[in-house]
C-alpha positions in Angstrom: -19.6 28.0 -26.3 -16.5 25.6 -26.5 -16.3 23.7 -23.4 -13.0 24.1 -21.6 -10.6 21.0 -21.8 -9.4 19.6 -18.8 -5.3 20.9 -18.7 -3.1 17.9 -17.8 0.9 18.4 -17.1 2.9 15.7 -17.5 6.5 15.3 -15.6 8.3 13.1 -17.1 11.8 13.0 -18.2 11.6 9.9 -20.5 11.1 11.1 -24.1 9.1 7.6 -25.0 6.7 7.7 -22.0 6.1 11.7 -22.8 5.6 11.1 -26.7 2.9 8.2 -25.7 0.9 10.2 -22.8 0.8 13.7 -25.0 -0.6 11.3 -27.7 -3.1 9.8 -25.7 -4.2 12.6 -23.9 -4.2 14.6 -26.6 -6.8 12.4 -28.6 -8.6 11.8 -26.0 -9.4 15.7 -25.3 -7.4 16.7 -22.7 -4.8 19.7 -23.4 -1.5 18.5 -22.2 1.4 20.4 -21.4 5.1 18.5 -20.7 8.0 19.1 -18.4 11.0 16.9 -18.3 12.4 17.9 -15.2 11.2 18.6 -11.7 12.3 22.2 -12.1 10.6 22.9 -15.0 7.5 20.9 -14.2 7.6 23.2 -11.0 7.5 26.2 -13.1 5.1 25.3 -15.6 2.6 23.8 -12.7 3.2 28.0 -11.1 2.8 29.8 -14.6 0.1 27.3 -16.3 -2.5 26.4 -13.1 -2.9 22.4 -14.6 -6.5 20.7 -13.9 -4.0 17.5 -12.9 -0.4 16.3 -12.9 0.8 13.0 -14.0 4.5 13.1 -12.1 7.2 10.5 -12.7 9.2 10.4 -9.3 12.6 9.0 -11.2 13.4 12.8 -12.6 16.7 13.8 -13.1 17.2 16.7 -11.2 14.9 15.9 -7.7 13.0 13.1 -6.5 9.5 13.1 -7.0 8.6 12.4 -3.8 10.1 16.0 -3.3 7.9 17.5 -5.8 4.6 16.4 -4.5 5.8 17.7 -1.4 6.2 21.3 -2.9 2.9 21.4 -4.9 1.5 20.3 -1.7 2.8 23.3 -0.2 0.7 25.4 -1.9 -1.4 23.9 -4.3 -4.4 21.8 -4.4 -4.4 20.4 -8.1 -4.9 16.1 -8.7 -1.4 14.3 -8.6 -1.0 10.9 -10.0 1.9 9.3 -10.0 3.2 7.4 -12.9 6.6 5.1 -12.0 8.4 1.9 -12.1 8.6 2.0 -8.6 5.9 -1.1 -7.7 6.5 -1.7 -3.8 4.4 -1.3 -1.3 6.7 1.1 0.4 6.9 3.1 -2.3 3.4 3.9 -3.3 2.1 4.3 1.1 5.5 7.2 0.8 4.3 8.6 -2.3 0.6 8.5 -0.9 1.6 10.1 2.5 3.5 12.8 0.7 0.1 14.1 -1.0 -0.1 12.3 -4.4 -4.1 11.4 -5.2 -3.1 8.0 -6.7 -0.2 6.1 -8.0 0.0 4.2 -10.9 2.6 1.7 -11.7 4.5 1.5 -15.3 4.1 -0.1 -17.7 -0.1 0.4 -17.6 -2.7 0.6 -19.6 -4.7 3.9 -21.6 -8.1 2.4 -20.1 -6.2 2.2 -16.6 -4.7 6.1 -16.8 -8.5 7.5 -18.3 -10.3 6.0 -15.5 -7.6 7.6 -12.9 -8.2 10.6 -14.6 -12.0 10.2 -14.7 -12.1 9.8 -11.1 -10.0 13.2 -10.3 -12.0 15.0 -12.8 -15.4 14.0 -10.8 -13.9 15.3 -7.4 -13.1 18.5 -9.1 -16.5 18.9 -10.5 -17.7 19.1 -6.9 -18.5 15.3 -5.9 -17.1 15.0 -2.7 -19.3 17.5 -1.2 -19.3 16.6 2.9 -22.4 19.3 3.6 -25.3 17.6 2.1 -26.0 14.2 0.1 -23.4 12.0 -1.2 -23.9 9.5 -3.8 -21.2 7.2 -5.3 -22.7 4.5 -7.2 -25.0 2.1 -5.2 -24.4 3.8 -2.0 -25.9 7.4 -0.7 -24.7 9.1 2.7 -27.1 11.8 4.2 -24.3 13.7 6.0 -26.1 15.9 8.3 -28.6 13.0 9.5 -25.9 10.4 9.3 -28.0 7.7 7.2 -26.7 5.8 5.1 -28.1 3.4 2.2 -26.8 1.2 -0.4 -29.1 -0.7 -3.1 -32.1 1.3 -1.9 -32.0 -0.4 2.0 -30.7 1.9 5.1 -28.1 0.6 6.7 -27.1 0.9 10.6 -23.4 2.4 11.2 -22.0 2.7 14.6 -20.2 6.7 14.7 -16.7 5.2 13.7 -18.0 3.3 11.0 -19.9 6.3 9.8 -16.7 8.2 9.8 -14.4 6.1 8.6 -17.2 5.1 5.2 -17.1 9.3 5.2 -13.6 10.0 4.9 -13.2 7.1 2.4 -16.6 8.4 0.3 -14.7 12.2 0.9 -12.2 10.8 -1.5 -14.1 8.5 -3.6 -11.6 6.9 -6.2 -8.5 7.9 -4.9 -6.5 5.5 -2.5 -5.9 6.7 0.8 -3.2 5.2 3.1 -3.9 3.4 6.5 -1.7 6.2 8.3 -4.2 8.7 6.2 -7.2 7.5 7.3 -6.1 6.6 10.7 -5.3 10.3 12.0 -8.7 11.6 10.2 -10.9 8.9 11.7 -9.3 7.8 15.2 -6.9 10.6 15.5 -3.3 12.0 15.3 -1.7 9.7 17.7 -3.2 6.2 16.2 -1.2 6.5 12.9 0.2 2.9 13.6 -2.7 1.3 15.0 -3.8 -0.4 11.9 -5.7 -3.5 13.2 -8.5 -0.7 14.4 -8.6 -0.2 10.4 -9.1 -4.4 9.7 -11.7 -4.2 12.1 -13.8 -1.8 11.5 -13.3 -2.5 7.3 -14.4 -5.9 8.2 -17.6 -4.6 9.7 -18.3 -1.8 6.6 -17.8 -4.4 4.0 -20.5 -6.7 5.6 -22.9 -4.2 6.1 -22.1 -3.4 2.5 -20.9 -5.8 0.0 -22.9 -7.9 -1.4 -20.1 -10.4 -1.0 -18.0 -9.2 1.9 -15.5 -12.3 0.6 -15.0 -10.2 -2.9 -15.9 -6.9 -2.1 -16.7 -4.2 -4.9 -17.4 -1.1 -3.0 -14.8 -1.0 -0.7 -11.5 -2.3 -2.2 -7.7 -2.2 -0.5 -4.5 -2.7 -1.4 -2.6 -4.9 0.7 0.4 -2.6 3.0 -0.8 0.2 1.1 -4.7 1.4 2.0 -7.9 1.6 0.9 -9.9 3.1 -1.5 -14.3 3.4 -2.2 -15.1 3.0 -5.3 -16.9 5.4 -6.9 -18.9 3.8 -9.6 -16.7 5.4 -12.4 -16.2 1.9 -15.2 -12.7 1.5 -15.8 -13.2 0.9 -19.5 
């Protein structure tokens, strides 16, 4: 039996970055389907059910900021952005508005397969939240709350349990500070980001190896932070 390749639609309205990604994709396995507008990306995304979307937000038509926003509204699938839009600002908005991960142009193939990689795991099932997690070095025993990395059990007070969680929930993907501060400390402490210095200080020396130059736990500065989950980026 032929084993089903993983559907990717692209959104993207610049003929050059289309040609290269439907290239790429398409020699490295993946089935790739391409919209050049938000409209018809929205279309083919209803009529086509994509395993992931690679979504430019400069589209001619609507932002893509809007776009996420309405596959959000009622669909689960992978989005990673792909733009020329590097600031902080940009990628927390983009983030906050339900894309999985960003990724800023000009990048690499290596750089866009390992962002695909990771969504691919976390639709195979890895993010599990019921039973046993394990994401490289580290294992989390959900229902006894133990955790252990390189083989040693480590101590976690609750809130560092749940914020290392919600983080290993999402292994891969980057997750905002406003994200994981209204899943971790609630709805109301969206702004309270020094909790989130804190209590990452704390994880990463419990973790790392070398809290200095983490590994494991990795951030973005203004944007968030993201576990990573053991996937090589090349």
């Amino acid at each position: 039996m032929t084993e089903a390749r993983t559907r990717v639609l692209v959104i993207e309205d610049e003929a050059p970055m289309r040609k290269f990604l439907r290239a790429t994709l398409d020699s490295h396995g993946y089935d790739v389907l391409l919209a050049e507008t938000a409209r018809e990306g929205i279309a083919m995304a209803t009529q086509h059910t994509p395993d992931v979307v690679l979504l430019d937000l400069g589209l001619p038509d609507a932002d893509g900021l809007d776009v996420t926003r309405e596959l959000r509204g009622w669909s689960k699938v992978p989005i990673i952005v792909i733009s020329a839009r590097g600031r902080e600002d940009d990628k927390v908005e983009a983030l906050d508005a339900g894309a999985d991960d960003y990724l800023t142009k000009p990048f690499g193939v290596n750089e866009l397969l390992a962002r695909l990689r990771v969504v691919q795991r976390r639709m195979a099932g890895t993010e599990s939240t019921t039973g046993v997690l394990e994401i490289g070095e580290l294992v989390i025993d959900v229902p006894r709350h133990v955790v252990t990395v390189r083989g040693t059990t480590v101590h976690l007070t609750p809130i560092e349990f749940r914020l290392l969680l919600e983080l290993a929930k999402h292994a891969g993907r980057m997750l905002t500070h406003r994200q994981i501060l209204k899943e971790v400390w609630g709805p109301n402490a969206g702004s309270q980001t020094h909790y989130l210095r804190v209590y990452m200080t704390h994880l990463r020396k419990k973790l790392e190896l070398d809290p200095a130059r983490p590994k494991m736990l990795l951030n973005e500065p203004g944007v968030g932070y993201r576990l990573h989950d053991g996937t090589p980026t090349r």
